[in-house]
mmCIF entry with sequence, helices, sheets and N, C-alpha, C, O atoms, coordinates in Angstrom:
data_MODEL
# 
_entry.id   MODEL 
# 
_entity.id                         1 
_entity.type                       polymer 
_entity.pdbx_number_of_molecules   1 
# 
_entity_poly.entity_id                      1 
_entity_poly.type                           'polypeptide(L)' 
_entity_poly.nstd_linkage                   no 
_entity_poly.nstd_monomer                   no 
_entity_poly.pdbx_seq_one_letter_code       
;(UNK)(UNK)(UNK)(UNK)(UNK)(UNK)(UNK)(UNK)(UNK)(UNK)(UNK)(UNK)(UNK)(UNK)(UNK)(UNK)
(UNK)(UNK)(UNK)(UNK)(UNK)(UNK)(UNK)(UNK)(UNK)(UNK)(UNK)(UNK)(UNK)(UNK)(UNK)
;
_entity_poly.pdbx_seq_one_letter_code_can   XXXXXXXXXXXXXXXXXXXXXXXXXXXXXXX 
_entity_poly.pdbx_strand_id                 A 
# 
loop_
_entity_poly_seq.entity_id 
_entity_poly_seq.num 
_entity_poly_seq.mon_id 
_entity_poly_seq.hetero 
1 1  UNK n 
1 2  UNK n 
1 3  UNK n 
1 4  UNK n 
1 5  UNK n 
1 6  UNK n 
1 7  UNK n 
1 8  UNK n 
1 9  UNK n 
1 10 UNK n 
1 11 UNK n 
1 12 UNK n 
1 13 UNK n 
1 14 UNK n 
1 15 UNK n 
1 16 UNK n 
1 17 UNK n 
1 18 UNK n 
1 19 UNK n 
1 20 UNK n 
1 21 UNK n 
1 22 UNK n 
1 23 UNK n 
1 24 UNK n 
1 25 UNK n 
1 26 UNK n 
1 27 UNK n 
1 28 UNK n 
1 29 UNK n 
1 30 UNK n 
1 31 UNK n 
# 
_struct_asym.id          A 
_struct_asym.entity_id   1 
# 
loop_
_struct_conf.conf_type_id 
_struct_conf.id 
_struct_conf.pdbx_PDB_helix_id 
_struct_conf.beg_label_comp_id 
_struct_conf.beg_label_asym_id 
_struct_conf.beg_label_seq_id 
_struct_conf.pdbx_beg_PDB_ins_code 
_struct_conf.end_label_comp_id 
_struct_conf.end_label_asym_id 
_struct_conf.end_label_seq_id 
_struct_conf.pdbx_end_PDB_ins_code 
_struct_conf.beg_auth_comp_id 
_struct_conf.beg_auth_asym_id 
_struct_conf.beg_auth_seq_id 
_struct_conf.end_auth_comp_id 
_struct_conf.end_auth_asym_id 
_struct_conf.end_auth_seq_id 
_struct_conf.pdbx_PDB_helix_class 
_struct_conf.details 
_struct_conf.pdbx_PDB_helix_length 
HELX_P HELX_P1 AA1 UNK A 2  ? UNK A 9  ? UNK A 2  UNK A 9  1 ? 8  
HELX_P HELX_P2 AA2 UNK A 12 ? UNK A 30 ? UNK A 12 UNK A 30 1 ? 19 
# 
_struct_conf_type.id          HELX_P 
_struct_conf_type.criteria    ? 
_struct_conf_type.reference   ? 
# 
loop_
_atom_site.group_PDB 
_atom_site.id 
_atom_site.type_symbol 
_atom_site.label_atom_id 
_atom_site.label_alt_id 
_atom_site.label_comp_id 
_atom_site.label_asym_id 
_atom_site.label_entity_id 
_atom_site.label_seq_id 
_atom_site.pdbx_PDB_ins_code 
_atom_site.Cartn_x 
_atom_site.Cartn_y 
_atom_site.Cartn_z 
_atom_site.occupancy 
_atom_site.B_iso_or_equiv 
_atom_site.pdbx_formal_charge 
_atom_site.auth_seq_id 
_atom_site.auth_comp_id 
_atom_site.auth_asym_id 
_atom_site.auth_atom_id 
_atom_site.pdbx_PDB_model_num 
ATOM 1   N N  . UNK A 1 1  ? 11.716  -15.322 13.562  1.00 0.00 ? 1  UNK A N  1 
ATOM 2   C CA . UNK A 1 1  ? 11.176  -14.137 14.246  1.00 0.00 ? 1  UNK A CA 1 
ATOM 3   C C  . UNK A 1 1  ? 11.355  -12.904 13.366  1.00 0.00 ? 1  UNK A C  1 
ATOM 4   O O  . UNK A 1 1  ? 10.351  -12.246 13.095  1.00 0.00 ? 1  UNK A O  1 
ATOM 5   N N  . UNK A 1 2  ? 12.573  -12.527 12.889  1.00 0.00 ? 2  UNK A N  1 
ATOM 6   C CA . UNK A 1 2  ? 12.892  -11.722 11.866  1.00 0.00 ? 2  UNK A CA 1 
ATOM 7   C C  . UNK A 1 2  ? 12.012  -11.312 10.652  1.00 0.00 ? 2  UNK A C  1 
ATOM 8   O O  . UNK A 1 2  ? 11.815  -10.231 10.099  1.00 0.00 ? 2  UNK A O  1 
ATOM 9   N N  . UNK A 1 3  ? 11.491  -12.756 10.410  1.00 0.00 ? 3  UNK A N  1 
ATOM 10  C CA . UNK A 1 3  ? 11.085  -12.704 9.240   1.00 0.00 ? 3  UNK A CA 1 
ATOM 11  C C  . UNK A 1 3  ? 9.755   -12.618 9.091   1.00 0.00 ? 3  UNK A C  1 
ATOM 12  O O  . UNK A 1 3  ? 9.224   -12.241 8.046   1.00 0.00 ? 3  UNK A O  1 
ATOM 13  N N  . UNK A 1 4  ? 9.281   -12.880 9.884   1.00 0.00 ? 4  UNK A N  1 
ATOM 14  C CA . UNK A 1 4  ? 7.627   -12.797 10.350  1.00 0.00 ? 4  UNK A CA 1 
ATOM 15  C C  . UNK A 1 4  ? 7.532   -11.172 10.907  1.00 0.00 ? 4  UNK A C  1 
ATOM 16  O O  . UNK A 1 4  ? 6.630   -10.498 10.409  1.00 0.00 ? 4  UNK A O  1 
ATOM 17  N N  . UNK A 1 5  ? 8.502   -10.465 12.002  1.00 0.00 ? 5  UNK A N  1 
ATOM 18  C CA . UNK A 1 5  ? 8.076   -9.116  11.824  1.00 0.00 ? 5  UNK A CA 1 
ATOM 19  C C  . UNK A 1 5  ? 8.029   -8.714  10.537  1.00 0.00 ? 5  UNK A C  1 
ATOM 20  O O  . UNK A 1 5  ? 6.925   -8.334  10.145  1.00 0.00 ? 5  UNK A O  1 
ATOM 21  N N  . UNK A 1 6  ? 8.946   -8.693  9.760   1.00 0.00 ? 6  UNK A N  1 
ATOM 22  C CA . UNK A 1 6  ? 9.296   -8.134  8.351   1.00 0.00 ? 6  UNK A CA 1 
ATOM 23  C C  . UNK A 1 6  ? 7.679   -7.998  7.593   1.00 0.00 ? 6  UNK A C  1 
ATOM 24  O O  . UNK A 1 6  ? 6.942   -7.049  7.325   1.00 0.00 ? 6  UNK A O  1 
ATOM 25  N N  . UNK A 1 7  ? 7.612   -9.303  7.447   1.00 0.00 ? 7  UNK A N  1 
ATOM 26  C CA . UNK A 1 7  ? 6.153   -9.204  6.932   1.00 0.00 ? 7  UNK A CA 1 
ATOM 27  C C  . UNK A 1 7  ? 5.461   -8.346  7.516   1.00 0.00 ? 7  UNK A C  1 
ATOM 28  O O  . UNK A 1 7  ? 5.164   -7.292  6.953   1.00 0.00 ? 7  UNK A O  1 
ATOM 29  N N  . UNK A 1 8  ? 5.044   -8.662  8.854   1.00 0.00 ? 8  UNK A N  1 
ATOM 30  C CA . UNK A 1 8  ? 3.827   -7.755  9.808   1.00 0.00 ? 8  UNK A CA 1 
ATOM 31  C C  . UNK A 1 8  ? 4.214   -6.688  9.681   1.00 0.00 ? 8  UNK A C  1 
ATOM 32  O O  . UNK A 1 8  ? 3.371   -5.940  10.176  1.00 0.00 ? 8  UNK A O  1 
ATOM 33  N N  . UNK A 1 9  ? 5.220   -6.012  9.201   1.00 0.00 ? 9  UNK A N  1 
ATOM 34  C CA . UNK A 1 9  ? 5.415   -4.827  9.629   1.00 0.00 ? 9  UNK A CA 1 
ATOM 35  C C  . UNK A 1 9  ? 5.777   -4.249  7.706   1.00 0.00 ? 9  UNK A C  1 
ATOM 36  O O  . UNK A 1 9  ? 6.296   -3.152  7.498   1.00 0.00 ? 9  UNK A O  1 
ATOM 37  N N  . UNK A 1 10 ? 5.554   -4.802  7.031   1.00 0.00 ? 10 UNK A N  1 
ATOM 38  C CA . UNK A 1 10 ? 5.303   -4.367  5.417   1.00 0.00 ? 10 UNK A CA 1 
ATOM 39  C C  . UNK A 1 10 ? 3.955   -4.758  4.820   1.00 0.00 ? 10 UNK A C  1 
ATOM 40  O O  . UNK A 1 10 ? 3.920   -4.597  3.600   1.00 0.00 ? 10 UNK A O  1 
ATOM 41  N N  . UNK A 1 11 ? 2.639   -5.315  5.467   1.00 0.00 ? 11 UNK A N  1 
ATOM 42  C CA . UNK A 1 11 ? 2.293   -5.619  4.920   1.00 0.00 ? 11 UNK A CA 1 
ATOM 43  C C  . UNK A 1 11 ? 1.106   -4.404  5.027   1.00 0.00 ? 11 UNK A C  1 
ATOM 44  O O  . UNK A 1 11 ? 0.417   -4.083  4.059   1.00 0.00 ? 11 UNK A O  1 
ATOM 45  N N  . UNK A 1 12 ? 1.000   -3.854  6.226   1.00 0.00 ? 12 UNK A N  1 
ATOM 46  C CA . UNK A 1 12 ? 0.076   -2.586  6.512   1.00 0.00 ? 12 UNK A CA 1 
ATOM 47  C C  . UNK A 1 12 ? 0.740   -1.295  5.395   1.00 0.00 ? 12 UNK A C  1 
ATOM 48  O O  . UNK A 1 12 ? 0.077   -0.421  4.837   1.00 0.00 ? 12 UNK A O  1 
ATOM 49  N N  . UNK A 1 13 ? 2.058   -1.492  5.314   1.00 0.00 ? 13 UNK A N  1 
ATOM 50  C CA . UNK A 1 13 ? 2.632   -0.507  4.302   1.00 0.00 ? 13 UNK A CA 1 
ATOM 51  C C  . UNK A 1 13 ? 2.217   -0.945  2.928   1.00 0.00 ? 13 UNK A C  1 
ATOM 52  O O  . UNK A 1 13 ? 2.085   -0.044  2.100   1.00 0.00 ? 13 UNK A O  1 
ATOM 53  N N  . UNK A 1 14 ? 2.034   -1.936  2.623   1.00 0.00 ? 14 UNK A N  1 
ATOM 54  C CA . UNK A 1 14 ? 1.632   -2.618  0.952   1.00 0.00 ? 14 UNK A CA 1 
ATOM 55  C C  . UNK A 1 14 ? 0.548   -1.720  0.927   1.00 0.00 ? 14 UNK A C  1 
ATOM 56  O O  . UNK A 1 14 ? 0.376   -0.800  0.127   1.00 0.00 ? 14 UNK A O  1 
ATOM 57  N N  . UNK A 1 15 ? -0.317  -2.133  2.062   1.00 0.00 ? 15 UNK A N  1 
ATOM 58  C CA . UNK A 1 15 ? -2.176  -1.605  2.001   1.00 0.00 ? 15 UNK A CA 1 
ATOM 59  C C  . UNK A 1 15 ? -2.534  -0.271  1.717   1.00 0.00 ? 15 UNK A C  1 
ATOM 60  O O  . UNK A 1 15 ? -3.419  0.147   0.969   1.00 0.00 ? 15 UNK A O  1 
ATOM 61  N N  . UNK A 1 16 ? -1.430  0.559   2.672   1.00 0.00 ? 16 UNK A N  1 
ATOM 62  C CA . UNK A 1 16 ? -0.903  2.049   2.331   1.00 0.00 ? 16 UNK A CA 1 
ATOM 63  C C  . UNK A 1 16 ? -0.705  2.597   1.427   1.00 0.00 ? 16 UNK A C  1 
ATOM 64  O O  . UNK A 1 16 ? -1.285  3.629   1.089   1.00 0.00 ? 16 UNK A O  1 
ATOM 65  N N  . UNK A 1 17 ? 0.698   1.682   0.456   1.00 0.00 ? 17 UNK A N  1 
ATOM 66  C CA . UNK A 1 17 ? 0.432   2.146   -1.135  1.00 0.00 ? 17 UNK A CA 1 
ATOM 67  C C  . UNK A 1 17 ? -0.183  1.754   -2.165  1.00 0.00 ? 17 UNK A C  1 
ATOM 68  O O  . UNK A 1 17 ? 0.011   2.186   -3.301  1.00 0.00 ? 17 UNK A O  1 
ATOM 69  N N  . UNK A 1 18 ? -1.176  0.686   -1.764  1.00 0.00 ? 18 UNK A N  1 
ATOM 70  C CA . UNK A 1 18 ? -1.699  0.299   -2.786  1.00 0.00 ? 18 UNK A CA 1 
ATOM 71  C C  . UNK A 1 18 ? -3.531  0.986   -2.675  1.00 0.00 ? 18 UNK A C  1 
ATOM 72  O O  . UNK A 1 18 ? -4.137  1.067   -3.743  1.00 0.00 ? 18 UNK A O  1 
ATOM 73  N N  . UNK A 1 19 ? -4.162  1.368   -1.546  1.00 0.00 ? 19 UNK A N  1 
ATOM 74  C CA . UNK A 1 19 ? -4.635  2.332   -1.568  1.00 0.00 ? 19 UNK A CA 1 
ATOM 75  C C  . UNK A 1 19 ? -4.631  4.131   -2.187  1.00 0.00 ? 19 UNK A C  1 
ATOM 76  O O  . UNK A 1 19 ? -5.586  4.778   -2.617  1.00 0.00 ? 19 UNK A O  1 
ATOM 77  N N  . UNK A 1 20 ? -3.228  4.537   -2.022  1.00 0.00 ? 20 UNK A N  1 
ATOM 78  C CA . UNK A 1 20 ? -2.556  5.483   -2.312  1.00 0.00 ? 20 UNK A CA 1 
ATOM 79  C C  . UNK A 1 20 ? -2.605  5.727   -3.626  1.00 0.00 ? 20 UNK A C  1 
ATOM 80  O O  . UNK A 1 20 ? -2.938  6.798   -4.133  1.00 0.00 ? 20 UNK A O  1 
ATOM 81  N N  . UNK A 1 21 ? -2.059  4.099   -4.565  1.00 0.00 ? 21 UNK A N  1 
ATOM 82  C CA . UNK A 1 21 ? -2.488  4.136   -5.928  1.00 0.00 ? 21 UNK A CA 1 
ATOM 83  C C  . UNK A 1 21 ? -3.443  4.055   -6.776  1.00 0.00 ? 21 UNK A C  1 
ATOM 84  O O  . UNK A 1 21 ? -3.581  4.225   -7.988  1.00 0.00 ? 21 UNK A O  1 
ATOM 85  N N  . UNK A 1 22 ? -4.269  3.670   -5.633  1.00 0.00 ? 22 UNK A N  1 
ATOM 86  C CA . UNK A 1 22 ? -5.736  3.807   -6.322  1.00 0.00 ? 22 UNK A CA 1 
ATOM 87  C C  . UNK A 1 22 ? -6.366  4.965   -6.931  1.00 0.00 ? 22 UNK A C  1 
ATOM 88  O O  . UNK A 1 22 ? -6.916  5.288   -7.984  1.00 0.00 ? 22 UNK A O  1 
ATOM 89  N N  . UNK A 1 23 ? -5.843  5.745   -5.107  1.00 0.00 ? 23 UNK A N  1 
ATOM 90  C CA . UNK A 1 23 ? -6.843  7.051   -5.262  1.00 0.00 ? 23 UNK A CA 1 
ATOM 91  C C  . UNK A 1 23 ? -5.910  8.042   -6.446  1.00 0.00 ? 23 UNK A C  1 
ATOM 92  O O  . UNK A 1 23 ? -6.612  8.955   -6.880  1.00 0.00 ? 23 UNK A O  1 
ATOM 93  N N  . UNK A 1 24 ? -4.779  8.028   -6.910  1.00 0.00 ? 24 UNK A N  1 
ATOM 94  C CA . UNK A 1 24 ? -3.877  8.386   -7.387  1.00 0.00 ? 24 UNK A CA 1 
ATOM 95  C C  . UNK A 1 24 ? -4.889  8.254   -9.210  1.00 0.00 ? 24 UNK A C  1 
ATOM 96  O O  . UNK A 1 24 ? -5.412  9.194   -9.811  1.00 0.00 ? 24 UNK A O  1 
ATOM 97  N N  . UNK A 1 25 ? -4.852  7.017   -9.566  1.00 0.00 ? 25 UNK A N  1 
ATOM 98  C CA . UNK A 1 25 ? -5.416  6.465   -10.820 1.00 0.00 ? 25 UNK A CA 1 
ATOM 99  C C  . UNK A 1 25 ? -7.251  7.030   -10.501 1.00 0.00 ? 25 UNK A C  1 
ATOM 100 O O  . UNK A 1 25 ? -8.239  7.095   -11.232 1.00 0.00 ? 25 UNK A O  1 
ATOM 101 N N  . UNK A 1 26 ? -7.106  7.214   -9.671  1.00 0.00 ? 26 UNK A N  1 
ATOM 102 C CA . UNK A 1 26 ? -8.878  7.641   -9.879  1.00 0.00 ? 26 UNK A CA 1 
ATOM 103 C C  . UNK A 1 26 ? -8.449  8.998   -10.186 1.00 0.00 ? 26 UNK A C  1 
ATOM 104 O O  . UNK A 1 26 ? -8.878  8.997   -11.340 1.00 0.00 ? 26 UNK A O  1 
ATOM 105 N N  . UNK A 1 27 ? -7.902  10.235  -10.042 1.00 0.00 ? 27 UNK A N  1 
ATOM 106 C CA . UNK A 1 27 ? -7.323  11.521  -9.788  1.00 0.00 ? 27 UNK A CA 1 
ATOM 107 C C  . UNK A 1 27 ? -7.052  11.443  -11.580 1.00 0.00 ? 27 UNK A C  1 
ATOM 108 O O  . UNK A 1 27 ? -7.209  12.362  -12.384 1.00 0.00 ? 27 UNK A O  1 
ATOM 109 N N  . UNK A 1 28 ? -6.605  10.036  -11.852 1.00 0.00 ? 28 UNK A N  1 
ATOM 110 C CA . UNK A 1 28 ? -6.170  10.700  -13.302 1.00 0.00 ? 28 UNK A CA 1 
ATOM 111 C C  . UNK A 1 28 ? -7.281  10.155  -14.810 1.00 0.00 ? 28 UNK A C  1 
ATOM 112 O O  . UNK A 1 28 ? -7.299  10.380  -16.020 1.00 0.00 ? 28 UNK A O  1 
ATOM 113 N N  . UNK A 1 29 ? -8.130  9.305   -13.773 1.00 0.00 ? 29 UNK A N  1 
ATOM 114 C CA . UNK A 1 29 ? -9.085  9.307   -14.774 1.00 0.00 ? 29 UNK A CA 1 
ATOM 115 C C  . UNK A 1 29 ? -10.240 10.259  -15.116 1.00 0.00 ? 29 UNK A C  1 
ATOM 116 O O  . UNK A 1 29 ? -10.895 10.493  -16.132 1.00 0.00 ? 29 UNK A O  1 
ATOM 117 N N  . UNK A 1 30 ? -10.217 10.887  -13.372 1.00 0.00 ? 30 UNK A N  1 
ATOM 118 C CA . UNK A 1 30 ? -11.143 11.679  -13.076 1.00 0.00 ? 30 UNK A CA 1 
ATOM 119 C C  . UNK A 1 30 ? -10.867 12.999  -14.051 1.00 0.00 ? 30 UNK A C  1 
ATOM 120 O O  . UNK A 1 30 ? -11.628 13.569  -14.833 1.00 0.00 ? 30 UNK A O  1 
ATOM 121 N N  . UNK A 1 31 ? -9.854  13.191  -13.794 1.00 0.00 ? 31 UNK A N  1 
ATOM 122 C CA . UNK A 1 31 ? -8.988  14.697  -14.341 1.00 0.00 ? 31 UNK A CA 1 
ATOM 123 C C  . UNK A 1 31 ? -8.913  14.987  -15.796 1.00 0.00 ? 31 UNK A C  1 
ATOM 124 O O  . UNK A 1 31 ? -8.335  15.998  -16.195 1.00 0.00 ? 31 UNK A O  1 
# 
């Protein structure tokens, strides 16, 4: 049970920063 929230509940955060780093690397190619 533990371990299955863990996931569900990091994996919307992965999506978060790995979006985040996108727009981040677009900002520095753009720039």
């Amino acid at each position: 049970l533990f371990n299955s929230e863990r996931s569900l509940s990091s994996r919307p955060n992965f999506e978060l920063t790995r979006a985040a780093a996108l727009a981040e690397w677009r900002g520095l190619c753009a720039g």
